[in-house]
Structures are given as structure tokens and as C-alpha cells.
Steps between C-alpha positions, in 0.01 A plus 500: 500500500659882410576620831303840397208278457620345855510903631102593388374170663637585832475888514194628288171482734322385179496196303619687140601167383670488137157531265277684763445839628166318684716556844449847488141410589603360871344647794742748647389511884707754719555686203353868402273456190380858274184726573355719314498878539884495610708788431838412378772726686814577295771478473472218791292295301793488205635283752404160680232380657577223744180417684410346131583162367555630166696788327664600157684767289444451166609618190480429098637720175436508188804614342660557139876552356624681327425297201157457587544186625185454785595347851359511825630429845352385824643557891301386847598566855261196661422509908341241628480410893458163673322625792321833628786495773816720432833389600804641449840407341541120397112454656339700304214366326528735207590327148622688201553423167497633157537372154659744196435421104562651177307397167595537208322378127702201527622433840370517838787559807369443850634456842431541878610589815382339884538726845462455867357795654660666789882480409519808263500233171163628390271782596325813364517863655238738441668845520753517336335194281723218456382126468809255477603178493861379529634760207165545327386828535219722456520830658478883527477823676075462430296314311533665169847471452674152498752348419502114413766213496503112489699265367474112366760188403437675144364819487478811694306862482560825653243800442376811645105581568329796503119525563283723244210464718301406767431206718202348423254266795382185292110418665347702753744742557776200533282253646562244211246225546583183385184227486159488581549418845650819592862420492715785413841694513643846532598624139645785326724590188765750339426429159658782356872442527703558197796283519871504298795328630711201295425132497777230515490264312699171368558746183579784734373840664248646304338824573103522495229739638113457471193495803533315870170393721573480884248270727493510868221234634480395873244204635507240738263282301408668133325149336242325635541101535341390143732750312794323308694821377434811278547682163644829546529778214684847560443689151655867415278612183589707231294752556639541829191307744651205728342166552497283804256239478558096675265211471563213818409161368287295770443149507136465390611646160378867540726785528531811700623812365525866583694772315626881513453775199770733552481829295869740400389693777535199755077549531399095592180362442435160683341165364358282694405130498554328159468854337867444300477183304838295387447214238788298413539501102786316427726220725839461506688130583746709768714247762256171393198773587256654336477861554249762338768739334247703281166670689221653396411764751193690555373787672181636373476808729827661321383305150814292533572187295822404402777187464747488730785316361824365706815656356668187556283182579755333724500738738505229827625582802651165552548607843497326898128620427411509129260713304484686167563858474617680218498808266175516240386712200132640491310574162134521452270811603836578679889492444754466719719303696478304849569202710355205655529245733361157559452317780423138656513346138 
């Protein structure tokens, strides 16, 4: 058995077992869960949130060189705790890990990093921001200006960030709910980083710019217990509107789904319950799976109906715990470009 495999069994307080995000489901006594009408309090709330089970950082580009040539790029800061008690130094019961990638038409470059909390290996500050882990960095003097580094066996990227607008509160107001039973997590966005920075690669550095989307979600328990995992779209349009729309797939076949219309402005309007619909088009024989790697997506509220189309198919995160997420392409009643991840397939 890979000893990282060894790691998750004994330290995560959920069963995310390799072709299952169902874990996420578990009931999460001692822990705080999300209510509604909460007011978020920055720039503390950049920063962690220990009295829940479940925390990331996470970030995905769409980038282009020089040449045109379309990439994108994905970093996540995970925190995940084994029990609502804190404990300091070697006891703590605060796990951190992260996982890095870089995709390209024709290749896919992943790798990952695993943390015990409480030794200075891993962590995240909230003023001035920095979230870390071993020499992975993301961090600033605020929010809207970061800098970004990582590194793999094989590839590497290291890029500045600079917001172009405001934060935006997926649900009520951030109060993301998550199935039909109530479950639900704290959410919010910057979706309006532009990125540039240079990409190494086994050909060698190459310098690219292009748009960055940075998620910050908290829970304790965000699915319910039939939910196996979800479908999650981030889209920057043409025309300058944002999509965030995810569909959770549940057990008796049906699906839950809420989005999040964001305007230029940063103006949101939310969808609720099955609202945003995702249809898989086209599937994609990816690791002896088969993944959906072209979508239909519709929102009728905005008239929105396009094809979402993965950049490159093989975009696996062939990971301690694997999933799908890569760059896409979106044509239809709107153009532009996005990404996607897939989980629990």
C-alpha cells in the first residue's frame, strides 16, 4: 500500500477512500457547522477556521503564451481536522495538504504535498495573507495582491495576482447550501484575478498571463449521506459575466445543483435548487474511467446554453485522492474559457 494512501487512512476524519468523495457526508459531531445570516469579518476570515472539519484555498488559471498556446493551472491549501479538540505541536489534530498541476493540450503535470499541523510545516495567516506548505506559497500584503509559487518532480510555476474586483458570497450571502436536507458551507470567491508569471516545463520556462478564480469554502459536513461527489464549473465569459454553477450527484440518481451569475461589476445573482443544469455530452476513457469531458450547460434566467469542452481530456488528478479537474473552452450563446472539476467518479 503507498504510504500516502497509508497517511489519509489514519489522519483524515473521513472515509475519502480512492473513488469517493461520499465521506464528506459523515456526521461531524463536536464540530461547528454554517448558519445563515453570518457576517464574514475580514481580513480574519482570509484565514483559518479551526472549529471546522473542513477547509481549502483554492485556485485555477486559465492562461496563454506567448504563442497562444492555452494552459491552465491549479493550487489548493487543504485543512482538515481529526477532532473538534486543538492541540498543539506534534498533537495537533490539524492536517494539511495540497496538490499543484499544470495542463497543458497534451500533457497533464500533477503533484502533492501532506502537513501536520502545529509544527510551522503548513499553515495560513490572515493579515499579512500567506497560506503555505513546506515551500509552496501563496501570499501577500492583502488579498488583492499575491504572489504564487509551487513546484513538482517536473514542472514548476511562479506568478503574481492582482484582483480587478470584488469578492463575491456564493448563496445567501455565503451560506452555500449543498442538498435538500439543509447541508451547507461557508463560500465566497475572487474571481477577478488577472494572472502572468512563467510556467516550467520539461521544454522550459515559458512566460504566460491570462484570468485566475480564488475559492475559500469552510464546512464541517457540506454533503449529505446519499451524495457521491459533484460537478463543478467556474466560467469567465467573454463578455465579461462569471459563472459558478455545481451539480452534487446523489445516490437515487437525481442531482442537486445551485449556481452564481456574476456581472463585470462583481453584482451576483443567486440560483437555487436545480436552477443551473449540467448534462454530460461527450465521455472520455481517462485512467480506465469514464469521465464527461464535454457539457452542455444551462441557465435559462441569463439565456445561457453552451458546450463546455475540456482543453485536455486527461486532465486526472491521479492523486492520494483522485478527481478530474482541468482547463475548458465555452462556445454556444456564450464564449469563453473556464475550468472544471469532477469528483467521486
Amino acid at each position: 500500500m503507498n504510504v500516502k494512501v497509508i497517511i489519509l487512512l489514519v489522519f483524515l476524519p473521513y472515509n475519502l477512500l480512492a473513488q469517493s468523495f461520499s465521506g464528506l457526508g459523515s456526521t461531524a459531531e463536536g464540530f461547528a457547522n454554517p448558519a445563515p445570516n453570518t457576517n464574514f469579518d475580514f481580513p480574519l476570515d482570509h484565514g483559518p477556521h479551526k472549529n471546522y472539519r473542513i477547509e481549502w484555498w483554492y485556485l485555477t488559471a486559465n492562461l496563454s503564451g506567448e504563442d497562444q498556446t492555452p494552459y491552465g493551472i491549479q493550487w489548493t491549501l487543504f485543512r482538515t481536522a481529526r477532532s473538534p479538540n486543538e492541540e498543539n505541536g506534534w498533537l495537533s489534530n490539524q492536517i494539511w495538504f495540497a496538490h499543484a498541476a499544470i495542463t497543458t493540450p497534451n500533457e497533464h503535470f500533477t503533484t502533492e504535498r501532506f502537513a501536520r499541523g502545529g509544527i510551522g510545516q503548513a499553515g495560513v495567516k490572515a493579515e499579512p495573507f500567506e497560506a503555505w506548505i513546506d515551500e509552496w506559497n501563496l501570499s501577500g500584503k492583502n488579498f488583492d495582491e499575491l504572489s504564487l509559487n509551487a513546484a513538482g518532480p517536473n514542472f514548476g510555476y511562479d506568478m503574481s495576482l492582482e484582483a480587478e474586483g470584488p469578492l463575491v458570497f456564493h448563496g445567501d450571502k455565503g451560506y452555500s447550501v449543498k442538498s435538500s436536507e439543509g447541508q451547507a458551507s461557508y463560500y465566497y470567491s475572487q474571481p477577478f484575478f488577472k494572472m502572468k508569471g512563467t510556467l516550467t516545463l520539461p521544454e522550459g520556462d515559458i512566460n504566460v498571463e491570462g484570468n485566475a478564480w480564488l475559492d475559500r469554502e469552510w464546512s464541517s459536513q457540506p454533503l449529505s449521506e446519499n451524495q457521491l461527489g459533484w460537478d463543478w464549473f467556474s466560467l469567465s465569459l467573454d463578455n465579461g459575466a462569471k459563472l459558478m454553477g455545481f451539480q452534487l450527484r446523489q445516490t437515487d440518481g437525481i442531482n442537486f445543483s445551485s449556481s452564481s451569475w456574476i456581472e463585470p461589476d462583481g453584482s451576483l445573482t443567486s440560483y437555487g435548487e436545480n436552477e443551473f443544469v449540467a448534462e454530460p455530452v461527450k465521455e472520455s476513457n481517462v485512467y480506465d474511467k469514464k469521465i464527461p469531458t464535454e457539457w452542455r450547460l444551462k441557465l435559462k434566467d441569463q439565456n445561457l446554453d453552451v458546450i463546455v469542452k475540456a482543453l485536455n481530456p486527461n486532465s486526472w488528478m491521479n492523486l492520494s485522492i483522485p478527481y478530474w479537474e482541468g482547463p475548458v473552452a465555452v462556445s454556444g450563446s456564450h464564449s469563453g474559457l473556464g475550468y472544471l472539476e469532477m469528483t467521486g467518479y
